[in-house]
N, C-alpha and C positions, 0 to 999 in steps of 0.2 A: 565350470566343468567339475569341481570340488565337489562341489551338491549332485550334481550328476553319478559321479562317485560314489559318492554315499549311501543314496538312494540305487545303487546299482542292483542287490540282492533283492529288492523288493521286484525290479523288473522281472530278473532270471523265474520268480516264484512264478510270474502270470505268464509265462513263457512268450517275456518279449525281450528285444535284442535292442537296448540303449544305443547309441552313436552320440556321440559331440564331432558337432562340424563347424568349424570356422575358416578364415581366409588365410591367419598363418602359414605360411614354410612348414613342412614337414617336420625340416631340423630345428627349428624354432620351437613348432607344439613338444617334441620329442622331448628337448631341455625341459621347455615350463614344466610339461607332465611328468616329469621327476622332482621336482621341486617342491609342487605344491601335491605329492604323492598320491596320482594316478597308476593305479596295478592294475586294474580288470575292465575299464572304458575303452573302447574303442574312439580312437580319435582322428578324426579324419582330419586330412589336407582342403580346401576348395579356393587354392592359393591360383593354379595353372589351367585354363584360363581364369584369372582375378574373379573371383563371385558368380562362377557362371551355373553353379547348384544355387547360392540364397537364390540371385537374377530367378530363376527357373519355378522358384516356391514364393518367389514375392518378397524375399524378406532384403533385398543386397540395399545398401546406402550409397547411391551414388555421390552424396554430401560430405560421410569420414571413408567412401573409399574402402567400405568391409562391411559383414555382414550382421544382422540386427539379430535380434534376441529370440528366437521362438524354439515354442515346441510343437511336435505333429506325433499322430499317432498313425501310421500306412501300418495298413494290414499285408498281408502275406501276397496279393495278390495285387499289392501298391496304390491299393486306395486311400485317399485319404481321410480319416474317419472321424481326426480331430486337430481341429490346431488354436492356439494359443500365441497370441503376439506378445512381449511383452517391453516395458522402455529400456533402454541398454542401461540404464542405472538400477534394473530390478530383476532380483535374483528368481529363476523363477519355483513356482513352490509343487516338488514332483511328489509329493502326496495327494495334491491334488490332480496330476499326472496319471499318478495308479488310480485312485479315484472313477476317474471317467474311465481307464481301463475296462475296473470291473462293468461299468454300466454299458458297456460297450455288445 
């Protein structure tokens, strides 16, 4: 979520709306994203029902019980135009995120 972050302003420029979504607690994301200094990410819950957004997009692990690593690009009218898996050991790289943006 850090690189998420970071790469935040490059989204706002192409007029799109970042999200980080994982299975955490609320109160749980809320802490870390003070921690590791989240100010401008929108961080979502997909804790109640447990995975039931990754479940929906393909990404949830019924193996660790939480949700896997990707990115998607939905347009305004929630199609999906792009998505990217990637392994839960690898960060993923949102330059190339904006990237496909522009070719979009």
């Amino acid at each position: 979520m850090r690189a998420l972050e970071l790469a935040y302003d490059g989204f706002i420029e192409k007029n799109i709306v970042p999200l980080g979504i994982n299975v955490d607690h609320q109160y749980s994301k809320s802490a870390w994203g003070k921690v590791i200094n989240i100010s401008k990410l929108q961080m979502l819950s997909d804790y109640n029902p447990l995975g039931e957004v990754a479940k929906a997009f393909g990404v949830f692990s019924e193996e660790m019980n939480a949700s896997g690593r990707a990115n998607f690009l939905i347009d305004e009218n929630g199609k999906i135009e792009w998505v990217e898996v990637y392994k839960i050991s690898e960060i993923p790289d949102f330059k190339e995120v904006l990237s496909k943006i522009s070719k979009l």
